[in-house]
C-alpha positions as CSV (number, residue, x, y, z in Angstrom):
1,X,34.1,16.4,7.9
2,X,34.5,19.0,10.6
3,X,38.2,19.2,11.7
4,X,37.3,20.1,15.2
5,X,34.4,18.5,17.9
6,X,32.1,21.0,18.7
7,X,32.4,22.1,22.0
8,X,30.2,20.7,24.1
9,X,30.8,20.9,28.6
10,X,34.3,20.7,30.2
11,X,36.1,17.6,31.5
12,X,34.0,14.7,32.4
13,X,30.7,16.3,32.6
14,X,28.2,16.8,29.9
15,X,25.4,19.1,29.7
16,X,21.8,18.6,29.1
17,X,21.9,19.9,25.8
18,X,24.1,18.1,23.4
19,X,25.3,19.5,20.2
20,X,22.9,18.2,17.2
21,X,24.3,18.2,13.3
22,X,21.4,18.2,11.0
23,X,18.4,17.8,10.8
24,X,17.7,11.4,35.3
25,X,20.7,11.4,37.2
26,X,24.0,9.1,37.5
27,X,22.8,5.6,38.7
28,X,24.2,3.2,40.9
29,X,26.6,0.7,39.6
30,X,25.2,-2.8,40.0
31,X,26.8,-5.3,41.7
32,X,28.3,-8.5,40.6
33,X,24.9,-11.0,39.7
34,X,25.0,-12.9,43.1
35,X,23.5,-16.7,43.5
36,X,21.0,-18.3,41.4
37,X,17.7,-16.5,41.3
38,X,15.6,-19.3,40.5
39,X,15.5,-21.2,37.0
40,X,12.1,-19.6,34.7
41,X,11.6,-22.1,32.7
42,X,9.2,-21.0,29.3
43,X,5.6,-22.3,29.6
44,X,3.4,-23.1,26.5
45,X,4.1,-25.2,23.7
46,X,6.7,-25.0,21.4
47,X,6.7,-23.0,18.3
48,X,8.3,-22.4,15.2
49,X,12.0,-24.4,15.1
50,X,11.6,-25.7,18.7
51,X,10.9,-22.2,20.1
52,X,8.6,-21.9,22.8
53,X,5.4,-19.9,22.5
54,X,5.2,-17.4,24.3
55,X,1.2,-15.6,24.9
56,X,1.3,-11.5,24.0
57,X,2.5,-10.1,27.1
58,X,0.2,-8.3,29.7
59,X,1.0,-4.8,30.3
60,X,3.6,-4.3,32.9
61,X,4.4,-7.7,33.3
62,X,7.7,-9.5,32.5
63,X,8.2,-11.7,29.3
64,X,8.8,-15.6,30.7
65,X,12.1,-15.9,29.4
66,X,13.8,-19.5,29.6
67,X,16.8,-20.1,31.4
68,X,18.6,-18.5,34.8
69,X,16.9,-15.9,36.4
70,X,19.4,-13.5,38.7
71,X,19.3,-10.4,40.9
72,X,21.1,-7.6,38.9
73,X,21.1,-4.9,41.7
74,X,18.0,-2.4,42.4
75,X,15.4,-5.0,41.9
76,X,16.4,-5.7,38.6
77,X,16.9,-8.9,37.0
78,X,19.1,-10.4,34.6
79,X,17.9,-13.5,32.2
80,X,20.4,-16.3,30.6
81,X,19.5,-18.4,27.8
82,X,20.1,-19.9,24.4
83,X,18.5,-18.7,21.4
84,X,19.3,-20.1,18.0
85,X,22.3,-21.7,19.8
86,X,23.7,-18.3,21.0
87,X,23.8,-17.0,24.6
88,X,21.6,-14.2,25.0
89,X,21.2,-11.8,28.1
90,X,18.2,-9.5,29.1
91,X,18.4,-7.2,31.7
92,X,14.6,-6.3,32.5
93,X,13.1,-3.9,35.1
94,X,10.1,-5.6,37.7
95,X,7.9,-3.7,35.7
96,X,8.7,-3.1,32.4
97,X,6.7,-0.2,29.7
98,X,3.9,-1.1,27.7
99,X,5.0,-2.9,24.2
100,X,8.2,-3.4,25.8
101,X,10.4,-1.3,24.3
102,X,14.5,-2.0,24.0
103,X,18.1,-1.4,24.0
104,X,20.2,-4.1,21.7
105,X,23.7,-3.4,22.6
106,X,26.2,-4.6,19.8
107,X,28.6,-5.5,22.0
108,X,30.5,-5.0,25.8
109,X,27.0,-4.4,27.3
110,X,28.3,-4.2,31.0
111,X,30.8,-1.3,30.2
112,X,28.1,1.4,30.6
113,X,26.3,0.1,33.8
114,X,24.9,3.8,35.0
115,X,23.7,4.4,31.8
116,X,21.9,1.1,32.0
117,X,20.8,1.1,35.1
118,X,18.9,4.2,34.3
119,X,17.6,2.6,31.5
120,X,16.2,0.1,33.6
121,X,14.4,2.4,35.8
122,X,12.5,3.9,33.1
123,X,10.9,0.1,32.4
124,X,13.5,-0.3,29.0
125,X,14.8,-3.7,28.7
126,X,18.2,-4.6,27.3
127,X,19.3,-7.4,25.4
128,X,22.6,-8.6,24.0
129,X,23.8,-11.0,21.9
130,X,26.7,-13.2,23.0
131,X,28.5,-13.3,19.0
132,X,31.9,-11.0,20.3
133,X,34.6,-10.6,17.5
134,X,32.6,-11.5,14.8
135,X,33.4,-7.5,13.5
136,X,29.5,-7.0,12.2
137,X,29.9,-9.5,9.6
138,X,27.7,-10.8,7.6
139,X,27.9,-13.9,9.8
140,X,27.0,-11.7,12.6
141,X,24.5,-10.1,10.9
142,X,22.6,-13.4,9.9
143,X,23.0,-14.1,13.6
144,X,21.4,-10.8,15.0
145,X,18.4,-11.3,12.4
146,X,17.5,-14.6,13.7
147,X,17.9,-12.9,17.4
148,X,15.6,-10.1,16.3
149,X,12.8,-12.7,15.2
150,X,13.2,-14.4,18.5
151,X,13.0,-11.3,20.4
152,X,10.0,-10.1,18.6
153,X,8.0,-12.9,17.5
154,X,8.8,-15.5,20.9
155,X,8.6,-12.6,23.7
156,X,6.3,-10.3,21.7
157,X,9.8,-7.0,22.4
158,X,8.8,-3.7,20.8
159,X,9.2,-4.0,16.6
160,X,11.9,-1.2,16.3
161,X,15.2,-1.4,19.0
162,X,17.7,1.3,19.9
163,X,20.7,0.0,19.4
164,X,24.1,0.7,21.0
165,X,27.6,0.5,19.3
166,X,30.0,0.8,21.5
167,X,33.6,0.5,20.6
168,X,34.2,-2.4,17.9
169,X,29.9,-3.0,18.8
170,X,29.5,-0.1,16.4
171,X,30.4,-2.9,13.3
172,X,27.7,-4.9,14.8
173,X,24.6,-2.0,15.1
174,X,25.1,0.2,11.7
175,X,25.7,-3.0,9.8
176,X,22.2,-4.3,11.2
177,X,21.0,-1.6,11.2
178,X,21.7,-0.9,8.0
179,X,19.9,-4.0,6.5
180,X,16.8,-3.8,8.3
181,X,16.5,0.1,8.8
182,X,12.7,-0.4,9.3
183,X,13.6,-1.8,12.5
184,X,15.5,0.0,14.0
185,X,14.3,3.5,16.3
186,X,18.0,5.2,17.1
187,X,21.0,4.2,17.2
188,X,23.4,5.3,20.1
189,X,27.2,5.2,19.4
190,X,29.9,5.5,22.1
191,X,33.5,6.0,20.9
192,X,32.3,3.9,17.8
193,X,33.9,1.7,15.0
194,X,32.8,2.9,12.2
195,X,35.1,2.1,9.6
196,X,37.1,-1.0,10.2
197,X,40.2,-0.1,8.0
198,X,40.5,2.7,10.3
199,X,40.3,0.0,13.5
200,X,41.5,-2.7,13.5
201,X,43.5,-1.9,10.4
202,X,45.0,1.3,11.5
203,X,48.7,1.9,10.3
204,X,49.4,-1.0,9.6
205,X,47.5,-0.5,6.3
206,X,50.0,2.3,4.9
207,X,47.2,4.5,4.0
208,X,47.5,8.5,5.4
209,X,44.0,8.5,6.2
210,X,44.0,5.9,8.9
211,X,46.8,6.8,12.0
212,X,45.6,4.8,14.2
213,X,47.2,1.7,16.3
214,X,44.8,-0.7,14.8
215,X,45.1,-4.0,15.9
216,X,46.9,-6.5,13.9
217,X,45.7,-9.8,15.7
218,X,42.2,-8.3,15.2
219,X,42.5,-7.6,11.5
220,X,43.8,-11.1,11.3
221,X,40.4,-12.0,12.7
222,X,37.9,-9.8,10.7
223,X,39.9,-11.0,7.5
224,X,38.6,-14.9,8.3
225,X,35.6,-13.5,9.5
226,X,34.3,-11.7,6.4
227,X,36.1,-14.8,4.5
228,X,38.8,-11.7,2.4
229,X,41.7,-13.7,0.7
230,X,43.3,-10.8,0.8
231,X,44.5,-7.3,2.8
232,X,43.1,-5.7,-0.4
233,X,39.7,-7.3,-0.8
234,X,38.8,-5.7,2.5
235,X,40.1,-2.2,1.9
236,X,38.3,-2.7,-1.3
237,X,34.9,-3.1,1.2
238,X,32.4,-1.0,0.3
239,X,29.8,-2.0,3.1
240,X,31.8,-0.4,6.7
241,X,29.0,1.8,8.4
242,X,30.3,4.8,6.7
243,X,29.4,3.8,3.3
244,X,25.9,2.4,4.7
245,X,24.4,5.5,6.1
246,X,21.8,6.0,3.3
247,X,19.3,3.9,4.2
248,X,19.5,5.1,7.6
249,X,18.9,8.4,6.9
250,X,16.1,7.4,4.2
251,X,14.6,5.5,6.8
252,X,14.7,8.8,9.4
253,X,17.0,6.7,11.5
254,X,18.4,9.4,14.4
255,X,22.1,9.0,15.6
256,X,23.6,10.1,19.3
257,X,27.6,10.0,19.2
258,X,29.6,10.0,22.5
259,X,33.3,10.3,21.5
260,X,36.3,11.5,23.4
261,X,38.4,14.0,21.0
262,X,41.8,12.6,22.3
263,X,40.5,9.0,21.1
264,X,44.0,7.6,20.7
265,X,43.1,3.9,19.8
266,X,40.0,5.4,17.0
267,X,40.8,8.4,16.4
268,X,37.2,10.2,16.1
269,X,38.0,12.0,13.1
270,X,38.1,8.8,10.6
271,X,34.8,7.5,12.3
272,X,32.2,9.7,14.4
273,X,33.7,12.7,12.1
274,X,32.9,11.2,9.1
275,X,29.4,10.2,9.9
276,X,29.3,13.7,11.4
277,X,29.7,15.0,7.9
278,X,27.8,13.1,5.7
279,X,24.7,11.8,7.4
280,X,23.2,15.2,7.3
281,X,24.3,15.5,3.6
282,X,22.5,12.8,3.4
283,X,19.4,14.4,5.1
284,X,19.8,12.0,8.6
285,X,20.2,13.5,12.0
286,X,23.0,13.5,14.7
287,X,23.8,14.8,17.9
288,X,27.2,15.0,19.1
289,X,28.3,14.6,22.7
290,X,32.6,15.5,22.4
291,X,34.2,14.2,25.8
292,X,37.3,17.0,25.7
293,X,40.6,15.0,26.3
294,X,38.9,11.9,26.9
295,X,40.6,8.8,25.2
296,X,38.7,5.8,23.6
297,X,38.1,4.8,27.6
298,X,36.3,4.9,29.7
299,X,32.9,4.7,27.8
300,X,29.6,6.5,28.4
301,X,28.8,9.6,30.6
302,X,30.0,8.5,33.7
303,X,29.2,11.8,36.0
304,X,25.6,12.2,34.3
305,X,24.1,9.8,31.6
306,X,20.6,11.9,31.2
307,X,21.3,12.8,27.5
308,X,21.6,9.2,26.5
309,X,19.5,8.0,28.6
310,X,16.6,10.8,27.2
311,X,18.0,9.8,23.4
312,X,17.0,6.3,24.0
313,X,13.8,6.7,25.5
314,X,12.4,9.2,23.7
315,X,13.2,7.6,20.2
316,X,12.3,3.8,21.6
317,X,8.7,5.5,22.8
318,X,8.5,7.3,19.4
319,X,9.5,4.8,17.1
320,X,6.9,2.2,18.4
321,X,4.3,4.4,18.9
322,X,4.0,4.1,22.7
């Protein structure tokens, strides 16, 4: 794996032209969702499991999502509802593209919101899945395919989403990902998990190859989650997203990793590094976006999102053929 990031701006800042490995404009933070915007309640019959039925949406125009509908700065809105007795959110544009193309954030979707804001004013929509410490197990991964079918088949979203993994939401998106690689157009990685001995095991594991902090209340939690009876049964895992990167690449899946190189709480080298190294080996694509002496926070490119911004657009246009 490469023992240094490559070098890639100075400080915060982060130029147009991010560093690949194989083969507009900072936006307004949103504020707080104030009031009720009205309650959108879903018309037609119902569907398949109780689901309503939702017609194939008309160009431009707004999927009629169930549930709260609220102001989410800008014009924008923000939906709440259930689906398969989860929460889900979608923030949506006015006007959103033709064949509605999305962003699926794995997790902490609100940590980014210039980067998502700008999403927004391109006409992407955003969706997230209220499942949080469920570590991208295969729980969570049943939970994100029935969200997938909802998303698609109810509301008629684009076939293939981008899908962000930021932090620990990294579990959540390669292991998905990984699974369904047909359906999925990018994936965009901020300070990522990508190996879950080295967070939340960390140290506390007693293996040299994971220095990290970890989180010991947190590897408590995985443990139950992915049902181990043992500390052992889940170093033993062979499924973390850095043993699951074949399909990906098979499936011409590209990758965008923003990572700071002083990442104290997961340390870059023993996640983003070593997707950095084999994904091309394995004939995928990457670009790297180094923050230097950035720590694990904050997330995203707070003085000028463009490059993920562009990433995302360009492969959720591409990808669905829009």
């Amino acid at each position: 794996m490469p023992s240094t990031p490559p070098t890639s701006g100075m400080g915060g800042s982060v130029p147009s032209n991010p560093t690949p490995v194989g083969g507009g404009g900072s936006m307004p933070v949103p504020p707080d969702v104030a009031g009720a915007g009205g309650s959108s309640g879903a018309g037609g019959s119902s569907g398949a499991g109780g689901a309503p039925f939702i017609t194939p949406p008309t160009p431009g125009v707004l999927p009629n999502f169930p549930g709260t509908k609220d102001p989410y700065g800008n014009g924008y809105f923000i939906f709440h509802f259930q689906a398969n007795g989860k929460n889900v959110t979608v923030y949506a544009p006015p006007k959103p593209l033709d064949g509605l193309p999305w962003v699926w954030h794995g997790e902490f979707p609100d940590v980014i919101p210039n980067t998502n804001n700008a999403w927004l004013a391109k006409g992407l929509m955003i969706v997230y899945l209220d499942a949080p410490n469920m570590y991208g197990s295969p729980d969570a991964v049943k939970l994100w395919d029935a969200l997938y079918a909802t998303m698609t088949d109810t509301y008629h979203l684009a076939k293939k989403a981008v899908l962000t993994g930021i932090s620990r939401g990294a579990l959540y998106a390669y292991d998905w990902a990984a699974a369904n690689p047909e359906k999925v157009a990018g994936i965009y990685g901020d300070a990522p998990t990508c190996d879950f001995r080295s967070w939340p095991g960390g140290v506390g594991l007693g293996l040299p190859q994971y220095t990290g902090p970890g989180s010991p209340s947190d590897w408590t939690a995985l443990l139950g989650q992915y049902h181990f009876a043992s500390n052992a049964e889940a170093i033993a895992w062979p499924n973390n997203p850095v043993d699951q990167l074949a399909p990906l690449a098979k499936a011409g899946v590209p990758l965008l990793h923003v990572f700071g190189d002083a990442d104290t709480a997961l340390p870059w080298m023993e996640n983003t590094g070593v997707v950095a190294d084999r994904y091309p080996k394995l004939g995928g694509s990457i670009m790297l976006i180094p923050k230097p002496g950035a720590d694990h926070h904050p997330h995203g490119l707070e003085q000028d999102p463009t490059p993920v911004v562009n990433f995302v657009l360009t492969n959720a246009l591409r990808a669905n053929g829009l």
